[in-house]
N, C-alpha and C positions, 0 to 999 in steps of 0.2 A: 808350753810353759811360758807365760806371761814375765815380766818383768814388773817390780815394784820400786815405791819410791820412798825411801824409809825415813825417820824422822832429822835424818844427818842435813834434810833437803833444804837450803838457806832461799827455797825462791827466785834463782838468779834469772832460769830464761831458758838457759843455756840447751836444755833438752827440749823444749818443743821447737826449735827451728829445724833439729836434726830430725824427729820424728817422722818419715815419709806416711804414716797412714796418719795422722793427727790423733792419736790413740794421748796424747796428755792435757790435761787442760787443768787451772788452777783450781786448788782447792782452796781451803780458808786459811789456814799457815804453810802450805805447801802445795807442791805439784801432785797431781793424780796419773795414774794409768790407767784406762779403761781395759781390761786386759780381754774384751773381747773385741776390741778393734787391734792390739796389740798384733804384730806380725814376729815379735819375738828376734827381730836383726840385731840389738844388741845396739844401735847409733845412741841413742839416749845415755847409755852405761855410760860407753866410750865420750861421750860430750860431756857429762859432767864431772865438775871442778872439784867436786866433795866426794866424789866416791857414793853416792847417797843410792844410787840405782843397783839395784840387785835383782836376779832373776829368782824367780819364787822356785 
């Protein structure tokens, strides 16, 4: 089960540094998750400031 990044996402950053697989990358008003590079560890939730990361 992949994690996602729901519309709360204000763009900060904060989750692609934590990402060990590079599974996020920007989208056009917000972050994305490739959820098949996803390894599902949960870093990203836990990094971000909004709560915006949720596991599907």
């Amino acid at each position: 089960m992949a994690y996602k990044i729901t519309d709360d996402c204000i763009a900060c950053g904060s989750c692609t540094d934590e990402c060990p697989s590079d599974a996020i990358i920007s989208g056009d008003d917000k972050y994305e998750i490739n959820a098949d590079e996803c390894l599902d560890c949960g870093s990203c939730a836990d990094a971000c400031p909004n709560d915006a990361i949720v596991s599907e």
